[in-house]
N, C-alpha and C positions, 0 to 999 in steps of 0.2 A: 409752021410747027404742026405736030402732027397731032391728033386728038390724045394721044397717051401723054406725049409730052406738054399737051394742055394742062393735062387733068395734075399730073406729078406737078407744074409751077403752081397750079392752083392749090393744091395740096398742101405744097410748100410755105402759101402766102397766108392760107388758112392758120396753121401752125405757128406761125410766126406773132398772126395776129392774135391768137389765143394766147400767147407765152407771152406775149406784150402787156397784156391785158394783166394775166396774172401775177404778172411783175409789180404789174401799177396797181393792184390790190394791195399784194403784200404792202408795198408802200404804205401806203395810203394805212392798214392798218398798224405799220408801226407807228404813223405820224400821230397816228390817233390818239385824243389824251386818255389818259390813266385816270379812275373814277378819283384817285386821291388827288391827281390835278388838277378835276375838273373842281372837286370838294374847296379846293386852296385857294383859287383864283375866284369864287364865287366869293359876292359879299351878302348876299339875301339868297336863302336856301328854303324854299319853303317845300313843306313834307304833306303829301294829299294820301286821302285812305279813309277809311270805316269808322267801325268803333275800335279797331284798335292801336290804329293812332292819333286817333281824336283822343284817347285815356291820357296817350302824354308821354308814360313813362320813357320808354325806348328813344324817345326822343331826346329827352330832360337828360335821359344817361349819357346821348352821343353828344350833347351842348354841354355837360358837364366834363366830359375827357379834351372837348376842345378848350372850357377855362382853365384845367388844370393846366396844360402844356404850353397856354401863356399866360398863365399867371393872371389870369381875368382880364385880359387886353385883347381878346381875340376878335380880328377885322370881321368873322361873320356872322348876322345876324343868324338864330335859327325860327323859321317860323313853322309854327304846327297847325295847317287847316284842316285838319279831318273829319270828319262830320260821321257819325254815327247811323248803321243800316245800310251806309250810300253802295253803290256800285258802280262800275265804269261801263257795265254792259248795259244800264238803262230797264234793266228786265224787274221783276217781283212777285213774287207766292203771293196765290191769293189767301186773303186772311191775314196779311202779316199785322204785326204787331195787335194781333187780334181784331183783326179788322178795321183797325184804327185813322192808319195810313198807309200809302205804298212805299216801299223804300224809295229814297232819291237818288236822285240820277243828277252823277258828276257832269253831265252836259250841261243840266239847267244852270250849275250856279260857275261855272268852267272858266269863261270869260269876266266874272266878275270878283273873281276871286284872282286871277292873275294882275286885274288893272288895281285892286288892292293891295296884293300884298309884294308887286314888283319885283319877281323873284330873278336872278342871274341862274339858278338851279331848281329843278324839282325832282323831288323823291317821290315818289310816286310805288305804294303799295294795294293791290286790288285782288279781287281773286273769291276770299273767303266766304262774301257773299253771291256772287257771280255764277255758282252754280246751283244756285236759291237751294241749297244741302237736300237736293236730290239728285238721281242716277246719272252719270253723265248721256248728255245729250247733241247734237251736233250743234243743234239751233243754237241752244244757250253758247256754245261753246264758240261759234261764230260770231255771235252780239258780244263776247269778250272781248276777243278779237281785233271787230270792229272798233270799239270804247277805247281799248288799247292805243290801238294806231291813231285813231282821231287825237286824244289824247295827247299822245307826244306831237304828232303834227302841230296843233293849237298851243302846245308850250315855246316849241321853237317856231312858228310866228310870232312867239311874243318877245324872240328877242333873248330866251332863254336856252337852257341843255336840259338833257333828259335824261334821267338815269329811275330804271323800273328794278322794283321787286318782286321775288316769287311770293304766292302768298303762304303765310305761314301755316304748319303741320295742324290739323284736324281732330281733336281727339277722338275717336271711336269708340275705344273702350267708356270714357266719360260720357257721350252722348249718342249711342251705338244707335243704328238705325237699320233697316235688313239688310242695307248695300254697305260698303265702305265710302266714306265720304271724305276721307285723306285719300283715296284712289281717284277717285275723281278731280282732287285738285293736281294728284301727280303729273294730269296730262297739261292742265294748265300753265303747271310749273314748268314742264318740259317744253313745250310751246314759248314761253318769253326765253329761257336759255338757248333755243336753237336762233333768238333771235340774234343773237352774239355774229352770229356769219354776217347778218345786214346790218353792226355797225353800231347798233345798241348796248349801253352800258346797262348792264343786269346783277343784281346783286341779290344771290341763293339764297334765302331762307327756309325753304318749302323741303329741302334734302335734307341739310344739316339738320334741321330741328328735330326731322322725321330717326332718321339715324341716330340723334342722340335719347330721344325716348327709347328705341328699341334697346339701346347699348344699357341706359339707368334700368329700364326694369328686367334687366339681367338679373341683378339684385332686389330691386325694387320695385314687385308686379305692378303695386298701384301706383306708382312715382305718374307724375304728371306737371306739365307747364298752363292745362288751362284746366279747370277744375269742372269749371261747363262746356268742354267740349272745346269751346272756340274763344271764349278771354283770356290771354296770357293774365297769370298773376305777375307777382315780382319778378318770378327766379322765369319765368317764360319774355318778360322784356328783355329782360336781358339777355338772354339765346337771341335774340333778336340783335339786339344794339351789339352781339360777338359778332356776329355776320358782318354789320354795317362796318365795324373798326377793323375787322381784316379785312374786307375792302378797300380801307382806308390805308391799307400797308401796318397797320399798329398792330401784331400779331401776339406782343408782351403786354398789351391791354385786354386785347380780346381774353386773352391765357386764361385772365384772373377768374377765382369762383363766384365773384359778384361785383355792382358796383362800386361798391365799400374798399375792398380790394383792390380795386384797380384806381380807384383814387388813393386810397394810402402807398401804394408803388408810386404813383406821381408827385408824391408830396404834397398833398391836398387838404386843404383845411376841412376838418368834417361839417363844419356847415356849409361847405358850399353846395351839394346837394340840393339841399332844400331850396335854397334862396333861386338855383336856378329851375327848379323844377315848377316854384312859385313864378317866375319872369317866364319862362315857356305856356306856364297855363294862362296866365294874364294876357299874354299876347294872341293866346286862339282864340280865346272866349272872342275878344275882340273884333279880330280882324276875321271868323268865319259871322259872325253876327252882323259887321259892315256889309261884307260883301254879298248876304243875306241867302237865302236857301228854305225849304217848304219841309224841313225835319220837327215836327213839332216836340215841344220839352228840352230842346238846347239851351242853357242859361244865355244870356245876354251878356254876361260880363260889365266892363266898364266901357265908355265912348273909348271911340279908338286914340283920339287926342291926351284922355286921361291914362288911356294904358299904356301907349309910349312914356308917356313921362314917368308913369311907374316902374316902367321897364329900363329906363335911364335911372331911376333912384337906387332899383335893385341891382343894375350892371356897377354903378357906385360901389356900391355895399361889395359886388362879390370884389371887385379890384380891389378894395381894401381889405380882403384876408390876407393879403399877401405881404404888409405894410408890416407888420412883425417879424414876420419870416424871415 
């Protein structure tokens, strides 16, 4: 054979093997499950992050749309381990909390928080501390990254899926600083979405949020979802828990103007709210307190023994709003 006609089968064989490959991608990504799949088939869901899903809410709202739709019978637990300051990149400003402590690092307490709270899924939000709210930097941006991947690597050794968040919109105008500090987590955010090519389920917060502030103070210069910059209030959990439920394919939930709303569309008892946002808090206090951590000022909550059983008295209570119905 002659070297041209080498080169043309090899050519051939190359091309063949690339379009082979690309076949078996696509595959491979339609087999792949849907976050609402992965959501349905998990029976223990536990939620890791900051202070701002340590606060609860956004969480209490997505455990409160799954009781309404079964009627307080719903196969999954939600658990809330979020620990307040924390970050997944391990870094921290000096001085923080007034010199008091360093923020914690998702590594140290990683492993003992999975053997506790036995999750089939993790939600997983990080970010807003991660670029300790200064200019963006590579280093920092790298130890993100890093925290990242270890991160999900360590949840699926344990037997579990992974599904990450962008972190949520910055306020600027509320805690203006000389740089923009929503710009800096832009690249962050844009870094876990590109991670969608390798296979990661990622669920936007960081766009939508940012887009709907710009759209509200159309009308409303000062309109705002964290009032310090970086704590969502109510009407900012839930910008949040919209994302999480269109995700989830419920696109006539997310719709609603608020909680309230989208439980009365569902047929919802209005106490149910409360009673599950009380069974959501009962169970973090708990189970980040077991699994233990070097955040000083976290309440302890009740033993973990005592708040399952409270948390079995409360799941009671929410099945019985329906006994009228």
């Amino acid at each position: 054979m002659s070297p041209d006609a080498r080169l043309f089968t090899s050519g051939r064989l190359l091309l063949s093997v690339a379009l082979c490959v690309r076949a078996v991608s696509s595959v491979c990504a339609d087999e792949r499950p849907t976050i609402r799949e992965e959501f349905d088939k998990a029976r223990r869901i536990v939620f890791l992050g900051d202070s701002i899903t340590a606060a609860g809410q956004y969480v209490a709202y997505v455990d409160a749309w799954l009781a309404a739709r079964t009627r307080g019978k719903a196969p999954q637990l939600l658990l809330n381990a979020g620990l307040p300051s924390e970050t997944v990149s391990g870094l921290s400003e000096e001085g923080h909390a007034g010199g008091k402590f360093p923020r914690p690092d998702l590594a140290e307490r990683l492993d003992r928080v999975l053997k506790v709270t036995k999750p089939d899924l993790v939600i997983a939000c990080y970010g807003m501390n991660c670029g300790i709210y200064e200019p963006f930097d590579e280093g920092r941006f790298a130890k993100y990254q890093e925290g990242m991947k270890s991160l999900k690597a360590k949840v699926e050794a344990a037997g579990a899926r992974f599904i990450v968040m962008t972190p949520p919109f910055y306020d600027d105008l509320r805690a203006p600083k000389k740089f923009a500090y929503n710009e800096v987590l832009d690249r962050y955010a844009e870094w876990l979405i590109a991670r969608r090519a390798d296979g990661w389920q990622v669920i936007d917060l960081h766009v939508p949020m940012t887009a709907e502030i710009k759209k509200r103070r159309e009308t409303d210069p000062k309109f705002t979802f964290q009032p310090d910059g970086v704590h969502p209030n109510d009407a900012g959990h839930w910008a949040v828990a919209q994302q999480v439920l269109k995700a989830l394919g419920d696109e006539k939930a997310a719709a609603a103007a608020s909680p309230k709303e989208m439980l009365m569309n569902l047929d919802a008892p209005a106490e149910l709210l409360p009673l599950v946002q009380q069974r959501v808090n009962t169970l973090r206090d708990a189970h980040v307190a077991t699994a233990g951590h070097k955040r000083p000022g976290v309440a302890p909550g009740l033993p973990l023994s005592d708040a399952l059983k409270k948390a079995d008295e409360l799941s009671a209570r929410i099945a019985d709003l329906w006994k009228n119905k």
